[in-house]
DRENROGU-145483 format. One record per residue (C-alpha): x, y, z; residue in three letters. Coordinates in steps of 0.001 Angstrom, whole numbers, plus 500000, padded with zeros to 6 digits. Example, Ala and Ser with C-alpha at 12.3 -4.5 7.8 and 13.67 -1.06 7.14 Angstrom:
2
512300495500507800ALA/513670498940507140SER/
//
This chain:
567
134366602481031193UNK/135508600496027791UNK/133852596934028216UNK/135814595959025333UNK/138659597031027257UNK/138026595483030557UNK/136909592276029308UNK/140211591869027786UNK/142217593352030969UNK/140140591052032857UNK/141184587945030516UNK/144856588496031175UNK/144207588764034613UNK/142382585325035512UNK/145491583832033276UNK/147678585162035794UNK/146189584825038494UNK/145346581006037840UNK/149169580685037064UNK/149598581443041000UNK/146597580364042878UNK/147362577387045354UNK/147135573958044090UNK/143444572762045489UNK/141438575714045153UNK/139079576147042228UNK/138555579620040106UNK/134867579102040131UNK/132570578558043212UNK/130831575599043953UNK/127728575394047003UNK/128349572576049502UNK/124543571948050041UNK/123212574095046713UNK/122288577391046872UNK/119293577384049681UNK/118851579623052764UNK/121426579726055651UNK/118563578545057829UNK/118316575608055915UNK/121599574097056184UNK/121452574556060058UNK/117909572129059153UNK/120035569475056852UNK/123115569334059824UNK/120450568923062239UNK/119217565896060377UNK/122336564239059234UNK/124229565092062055UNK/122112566181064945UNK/124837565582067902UNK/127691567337066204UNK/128440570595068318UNK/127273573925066370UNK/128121576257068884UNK/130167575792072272UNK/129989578682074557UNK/131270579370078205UNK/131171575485078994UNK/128235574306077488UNK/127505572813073366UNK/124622573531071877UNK/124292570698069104UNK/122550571101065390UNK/119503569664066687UNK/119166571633069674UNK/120143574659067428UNK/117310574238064783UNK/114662573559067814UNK/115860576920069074UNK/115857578981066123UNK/112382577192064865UNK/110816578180068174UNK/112522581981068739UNK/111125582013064676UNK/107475580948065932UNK/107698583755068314UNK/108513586557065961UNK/105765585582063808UNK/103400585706066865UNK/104738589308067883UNK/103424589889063856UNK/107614590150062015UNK/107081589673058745UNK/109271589584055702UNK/110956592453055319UNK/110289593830058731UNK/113777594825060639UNK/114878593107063473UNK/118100594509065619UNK/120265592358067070UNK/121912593992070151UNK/123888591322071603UNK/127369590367072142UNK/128768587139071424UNK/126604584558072538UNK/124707581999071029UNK/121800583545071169UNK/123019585882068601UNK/123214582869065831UNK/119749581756067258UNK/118544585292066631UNK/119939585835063479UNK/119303582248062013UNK/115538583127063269UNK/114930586188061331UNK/116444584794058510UNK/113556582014058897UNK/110665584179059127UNK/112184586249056016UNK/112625589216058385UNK/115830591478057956UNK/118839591336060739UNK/120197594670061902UNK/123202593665064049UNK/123819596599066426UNK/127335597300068243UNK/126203596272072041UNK/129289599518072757UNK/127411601726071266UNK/126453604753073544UNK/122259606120073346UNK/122937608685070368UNK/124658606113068015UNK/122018603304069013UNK/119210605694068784UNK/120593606345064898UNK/121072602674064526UNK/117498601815065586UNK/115942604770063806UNK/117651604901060184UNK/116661600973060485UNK/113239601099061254UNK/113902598091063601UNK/110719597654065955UNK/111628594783067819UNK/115278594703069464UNK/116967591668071205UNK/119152592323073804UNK/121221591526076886UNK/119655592732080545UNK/122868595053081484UNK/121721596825077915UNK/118401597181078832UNK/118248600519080662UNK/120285601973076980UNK/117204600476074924UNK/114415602110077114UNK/116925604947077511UNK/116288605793073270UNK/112563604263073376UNK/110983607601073139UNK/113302608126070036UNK/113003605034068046UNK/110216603130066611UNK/110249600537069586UNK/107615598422070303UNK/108668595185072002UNK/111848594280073253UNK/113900590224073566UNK/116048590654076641UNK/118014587399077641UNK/120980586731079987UNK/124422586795078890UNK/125017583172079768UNK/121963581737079053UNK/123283579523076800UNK/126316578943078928UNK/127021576279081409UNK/125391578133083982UNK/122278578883081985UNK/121870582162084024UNK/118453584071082965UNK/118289587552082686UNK/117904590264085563UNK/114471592189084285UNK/112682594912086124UNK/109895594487088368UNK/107797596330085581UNK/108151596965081540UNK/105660596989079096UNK/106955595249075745UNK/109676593515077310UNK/109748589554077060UNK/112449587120078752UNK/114084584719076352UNK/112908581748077641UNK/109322582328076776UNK/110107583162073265UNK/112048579895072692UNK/109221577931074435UNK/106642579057071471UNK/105643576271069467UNK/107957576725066057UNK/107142578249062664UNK/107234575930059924UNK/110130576139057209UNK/109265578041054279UNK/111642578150050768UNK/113772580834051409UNK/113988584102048533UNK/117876584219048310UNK/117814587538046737UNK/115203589377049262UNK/116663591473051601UNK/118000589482054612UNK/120161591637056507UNK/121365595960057025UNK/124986595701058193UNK/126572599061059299UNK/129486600707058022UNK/132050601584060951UNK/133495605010059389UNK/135053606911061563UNK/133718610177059358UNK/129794610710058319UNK/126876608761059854UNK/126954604774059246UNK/125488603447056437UNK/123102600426056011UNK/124646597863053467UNK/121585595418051529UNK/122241592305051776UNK/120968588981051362UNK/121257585118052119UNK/122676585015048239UNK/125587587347049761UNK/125948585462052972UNK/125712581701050501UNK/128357583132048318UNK/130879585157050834UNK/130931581256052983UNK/131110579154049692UNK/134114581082047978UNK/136080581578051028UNK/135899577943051992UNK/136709576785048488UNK/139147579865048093UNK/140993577439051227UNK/140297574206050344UNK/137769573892053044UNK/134301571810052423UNK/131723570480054450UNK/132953567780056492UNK/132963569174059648UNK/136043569736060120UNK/135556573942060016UNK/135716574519063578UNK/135781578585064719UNK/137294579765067588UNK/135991583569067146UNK/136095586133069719UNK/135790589088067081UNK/132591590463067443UNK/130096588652065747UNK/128053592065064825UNK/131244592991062601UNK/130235591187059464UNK/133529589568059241UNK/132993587668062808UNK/129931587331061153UNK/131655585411058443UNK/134092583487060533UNK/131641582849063783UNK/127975581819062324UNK/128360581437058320UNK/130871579600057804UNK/130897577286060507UNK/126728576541059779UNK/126818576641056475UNK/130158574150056210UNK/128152571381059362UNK/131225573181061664UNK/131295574719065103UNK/131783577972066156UNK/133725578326069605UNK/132411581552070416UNK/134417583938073769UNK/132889586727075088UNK/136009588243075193UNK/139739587656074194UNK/141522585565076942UNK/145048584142076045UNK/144821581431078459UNK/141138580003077200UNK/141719580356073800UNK/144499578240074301UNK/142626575722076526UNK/140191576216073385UNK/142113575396070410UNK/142942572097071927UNK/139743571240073582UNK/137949571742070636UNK/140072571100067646UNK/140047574476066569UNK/140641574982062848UNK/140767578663062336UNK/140924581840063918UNK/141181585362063588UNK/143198587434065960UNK/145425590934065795UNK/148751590387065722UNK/148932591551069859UNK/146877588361070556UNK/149292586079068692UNK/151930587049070851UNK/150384587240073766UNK/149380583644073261UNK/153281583281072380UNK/154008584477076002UNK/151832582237077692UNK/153893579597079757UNK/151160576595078950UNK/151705577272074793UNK/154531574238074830UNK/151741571828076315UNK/149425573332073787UNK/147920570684071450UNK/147731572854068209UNK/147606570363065298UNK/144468571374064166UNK/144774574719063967UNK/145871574861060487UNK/144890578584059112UNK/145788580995061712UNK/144438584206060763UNK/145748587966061597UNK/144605591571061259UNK/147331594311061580UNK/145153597301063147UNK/147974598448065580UNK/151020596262065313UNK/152169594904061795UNK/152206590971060843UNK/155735590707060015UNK/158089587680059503UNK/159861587633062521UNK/156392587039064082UNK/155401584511061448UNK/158313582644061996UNK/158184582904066250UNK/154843581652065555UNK/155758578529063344UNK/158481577770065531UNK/155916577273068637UNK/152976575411066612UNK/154206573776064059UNK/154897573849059918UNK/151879573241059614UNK/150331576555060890UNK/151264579632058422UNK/149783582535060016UNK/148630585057057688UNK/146800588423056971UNK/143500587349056558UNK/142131589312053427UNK/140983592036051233UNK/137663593065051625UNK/134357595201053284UNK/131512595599054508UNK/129759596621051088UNK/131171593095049308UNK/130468591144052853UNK/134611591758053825UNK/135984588470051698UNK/137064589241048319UNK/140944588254047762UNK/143102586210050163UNK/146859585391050158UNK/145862581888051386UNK/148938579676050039UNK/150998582224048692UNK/153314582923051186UNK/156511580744050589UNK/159653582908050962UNK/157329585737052945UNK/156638587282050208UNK/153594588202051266UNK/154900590352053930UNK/157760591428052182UNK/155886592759049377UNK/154278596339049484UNK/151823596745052042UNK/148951595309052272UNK/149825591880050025UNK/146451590665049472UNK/146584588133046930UNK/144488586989044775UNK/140449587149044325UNK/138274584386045749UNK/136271582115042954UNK/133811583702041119UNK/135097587509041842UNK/136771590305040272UNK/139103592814041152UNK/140418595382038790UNK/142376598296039429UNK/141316601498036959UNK/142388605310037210UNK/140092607097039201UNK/139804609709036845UNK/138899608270033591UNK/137507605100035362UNK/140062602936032577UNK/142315599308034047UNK/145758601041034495UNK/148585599073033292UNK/150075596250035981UNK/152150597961039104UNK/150429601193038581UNK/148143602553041146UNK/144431603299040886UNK/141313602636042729UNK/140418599097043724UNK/137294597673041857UNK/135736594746042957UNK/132533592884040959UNK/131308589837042696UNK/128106588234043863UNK/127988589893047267UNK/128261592978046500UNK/125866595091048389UNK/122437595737046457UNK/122510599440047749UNK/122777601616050972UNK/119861601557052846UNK/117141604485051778UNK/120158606278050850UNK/120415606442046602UNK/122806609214046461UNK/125906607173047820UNK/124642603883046634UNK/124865605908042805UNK/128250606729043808UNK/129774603604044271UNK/127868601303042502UNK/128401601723039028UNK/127824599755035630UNK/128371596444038085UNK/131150597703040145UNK/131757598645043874UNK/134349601481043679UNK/136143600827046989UNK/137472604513047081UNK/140942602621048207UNK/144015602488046509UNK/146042599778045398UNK/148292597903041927UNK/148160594537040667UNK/151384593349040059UNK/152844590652037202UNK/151563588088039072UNK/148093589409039008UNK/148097589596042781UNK/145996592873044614UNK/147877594892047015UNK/146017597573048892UNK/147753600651049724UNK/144967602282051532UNK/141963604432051127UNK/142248607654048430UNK/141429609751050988UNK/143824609339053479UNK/146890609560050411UNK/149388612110051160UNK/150071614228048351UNK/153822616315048533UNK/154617618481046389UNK/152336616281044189UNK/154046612780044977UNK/152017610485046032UNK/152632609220050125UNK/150870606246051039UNK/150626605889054694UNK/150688601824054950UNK/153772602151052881UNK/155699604457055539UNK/153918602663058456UNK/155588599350057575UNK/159064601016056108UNK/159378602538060047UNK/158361598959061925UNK/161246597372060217UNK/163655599541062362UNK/164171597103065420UNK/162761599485067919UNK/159639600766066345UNK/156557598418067644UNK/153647600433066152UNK/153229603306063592UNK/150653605636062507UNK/151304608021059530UNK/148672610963059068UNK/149011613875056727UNK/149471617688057876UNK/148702620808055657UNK/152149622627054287UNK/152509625853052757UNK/154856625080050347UNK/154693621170050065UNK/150856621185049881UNK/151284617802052412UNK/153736616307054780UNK/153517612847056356UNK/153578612558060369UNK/154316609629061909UNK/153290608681065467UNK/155466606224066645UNK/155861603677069783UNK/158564602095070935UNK/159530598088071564UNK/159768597945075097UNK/162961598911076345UNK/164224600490073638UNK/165709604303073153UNK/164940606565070095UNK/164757610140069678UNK/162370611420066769UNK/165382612738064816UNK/167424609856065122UNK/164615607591063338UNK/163870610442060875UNK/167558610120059863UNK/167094606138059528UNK/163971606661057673UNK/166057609076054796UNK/168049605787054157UNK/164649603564054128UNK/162680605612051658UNK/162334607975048675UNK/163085611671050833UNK/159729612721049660UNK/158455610159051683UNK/160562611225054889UNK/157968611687057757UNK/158091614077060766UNK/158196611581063806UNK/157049611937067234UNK/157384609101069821UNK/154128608273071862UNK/153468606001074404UNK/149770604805073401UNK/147491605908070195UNK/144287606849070928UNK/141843604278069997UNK/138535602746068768UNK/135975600814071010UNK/136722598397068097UNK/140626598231068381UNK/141922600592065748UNK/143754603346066037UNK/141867606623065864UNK/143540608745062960UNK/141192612020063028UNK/142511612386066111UNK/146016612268065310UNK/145505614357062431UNK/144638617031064396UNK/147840616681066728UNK/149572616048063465UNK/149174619886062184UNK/150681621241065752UNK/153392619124064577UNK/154303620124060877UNK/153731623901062051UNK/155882623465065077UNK/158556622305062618UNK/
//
């Protein structure tokens, strides 16, 4: 790579892209508190504001002063069971508070959070555990039999097991055997007398957070509180939030993804807010939620927006203070006809949006289309429209052979060069080689920034269809096919072809009601797009799917060959 080169591509990209970023929010990030440990601020709310609610769970509010006791005295405990910095704790739990206790705790002692998917069956916790090194776990009773289940396998030597509403209204305990060695209930940990606050190393490493590939083992991302400090910071300003307490979370994403991460613990301690943490998604409490509580923000698919849209009590629905509704499009597309069913029901006020560009190995928030979406143009635009990059980031988009900026509207692979970038992949320096490079993440995803210096993703290089050496983007066809009126969901996979090299396949479902054949909506779809484009279609009635909510394309790659040789 040229640095001459991309210094000056870079140039005439922050001139663009200030020409277009919304009035209010800086190009350069700026610390609500200073940079200090995430720890810390939960200290400074709890003595400027100690009865403001951090967390509200199933009925009862923790405040910032019972929060600090809590982590202080769950951080006096580690130390006692001899964590020390550096030493990997795992995290096992699903949302609760005592997941932000945990974490916040850790953090403290300058131990290193491993958040572990509390789905996950023995083989991929035993992995988890092992690659880690984690010797202390914290975990819910029903998961305890899976912990003891891989104890033989992993380095295991003392396990935190707490009820799932322990922190709830009901406060219940957990269920524990009449016998365990290394196992300790909850309650006695938090009753240790606390560990002092020590200065906190911003750049040490503070937490391993798991890629979810669906191919090759997860890897371990590096991070630490710097990441977390400047992922919270940039978004917020990237929004024109600060910290007033007014950032108020309802998040039933899981907080072990690092992006509930982001929305349910950072942001909302780090910015004096609350998190309004659900087990679960429930239409009918998050709506009893969002006006209980004030909520600010969310993040939801696009299903749970309109399943809140169905719910008879919406129109008696206080929602004036949910001003940035957030959605991801795993299954069904964000499109304006939902956007606008939406703003009809809460208000001008309420745009919801795709919430943005970004993963695990940057800490998931690295461009945004936060204010840019007057005339829809972000969802009439190419898929995905991700705007433009948060203060104090980078995005470029080069060609992935020479590793050179292509010219605007062109596509290449997505670069992104920021301050959370992951330091490495854990004990793994062959991929962290490969994607870390001269200062640079290479995403391995596609994507062009147009005129308007604006990023839009177009997916990941591997899963491009190439026919007859034309490029086939799959998000591209996916959202071409869910603007015919009957298509509710589509998945586009490739499919090996003897003389095309590729063909796309789309697996389609229908709006309820509605009648299509496959050939019908391939004819439609000749009209919709370039023919090399034109997918073989087959109507479904459900995709297979992730524990996580995504749709499960190895699989339908494999049906997708049956298809293309079928005819």
């Amino acid at each position: 790579m040229d640095t001459q080169t991309m210094d000056a591509y870079l140039r005439d990209l922050r001139a663009r892209q200030e020409a277009v970023r919304p009035a209010g929010t800086p190009s350069t990030v700026s610390y609500p508190l200073g940079e200090q440990g995430i720890p810390e601020h939960v200290t400074h709310w709890a003595h400027t504001v100690p009865d403001r609610a951090a967390v509200v769970f199933e009925g009862r509010t923790t405040t910032y002063r019972e929060l600090d006791a809590l982590i202080a005295r769950l951080a006096g405990w580690l130390r006692s069971e001899g964590v020390r910095p550096g030493d990997r704790v795992a995290v096992h739990l699903p949302n609760t508070p005592q997941f932000l206790v945990s974490m916040m705790a850790i953090l403290r002692v300058g131990a290193v959070h491993v958040p572990v998917n509390p789905m996950f069956q023995a083989a991929e916790l035993a992995y988890e555990l092992t690659d880690s090194g984690a010797e202390l776990v914290i975990t819910v009773d029903r998961l305890l039999p899976l912990v003891e289940q891989v104890r033989a396998q992993a380095p295991i030597r003392q396990v935190l097991v707490t009820g799932p509403e322990e922190l709830a209204a009901s406060g219940t305990g957990p269920v524990l055997p009449a016998e365990g060695a290394g196992i300790t209930p909850w309650s006695v940990a938090v009753a240790h007398p606390p560990a002092p606050q020590h200065p906190t190393d911003l750049d040490a490493l503070a937490a391993l957070n798991y890629t979810g590939g669906t191919t090759g083992l997860p890897k371990g991302c590096e991070h630490t509180q710097r990441h977390m400090l400047y992922t919270t910071a940039s978004s917020a300003n990237a929004m024109g939030r600060g910290a007033d307490g007014g950032f108020v979370a309802l998040c039933y994403i899981p907080v072990f993804w690092i992006a509930g991460e982001n929305l349910g613990i950072l942001s909302p301690l780090v910015l004096g807010g609350t998190s309004v943490l659900m087990p679960r998604w429930d239409a009918a409490r998050a709506l009893d939620l969002i006006g209980r509580h004030r909520v600010s923000t969310m993040v939801g698919t696009v299903e749970n927006y309109l399943e809140l849209l169905d719910r008879p009590e919406l129109a008696d629905t206080d929602l004036s203070s949910l001003d940035d509704p957030m959605a991801v499009s795993f299954v069904r597309k964000l499109s304006p006809e939902v956007r606008h069913r939406w703003l009809a029901a809460a208000g001008p006020h309420s745009v919801l949006r795709e919430g943005a560009y970004g993963m695990t190995e940057t800490h998931t928030f690295d461009a945004t289309p936060y204010g840019l979406a007057g005339d829809d143009r972000d969802l009439l635009a190419e898929p995905v429209f991700c705007g433009v990059p948060v203060p104090g980031t980078d995005i470029a988009v080069v060609s992935f052979e020479t590793g050179e900026p292509v010219p605007l509207g062109e596509v290449g692979e997505i670069l992104v060069r920021s301050p959370s970038v992951m330091t490495g992949y854990w004990q793994n320096p062959e991929a962290t080689a490969g994607q870390l490079r001269d200062g640079w993440l290479h995403t391995g995803d596609n994507g062009r920034i147009g005129e308007d210096g604006c990023l839009r993703y177009l997916g990941r290089d591997k899963d491009m269809i190439k026919v007859k050496g034309m490029s086939v983007f799959p998000a591209e066809v996916e959202l071409l096919l869910t603007r015919h009126p009957s298509v509710r969901t589509a998945a586009v996979v490739p499919a090996e072809h003897a003389s095309k090299g590729q063909v796309p396949v789309a697996f389609v479902s229908l709006e309820p009601g509605a009648v299509l054949g496959a050939e019908e909506l391939e004819g439609w779809a000749r009209s919709a797009m370039a023919s090399y484009k034109v997918p073989l279609v087959r109507i479904v009635g459900e995709f297979p799917m992730t524990a996580t909510g995504k749709i499960r394309k190895v699989e339908l790659t494999e049906r997708a060959q049956r298809v293309a040789e079928a005819g």
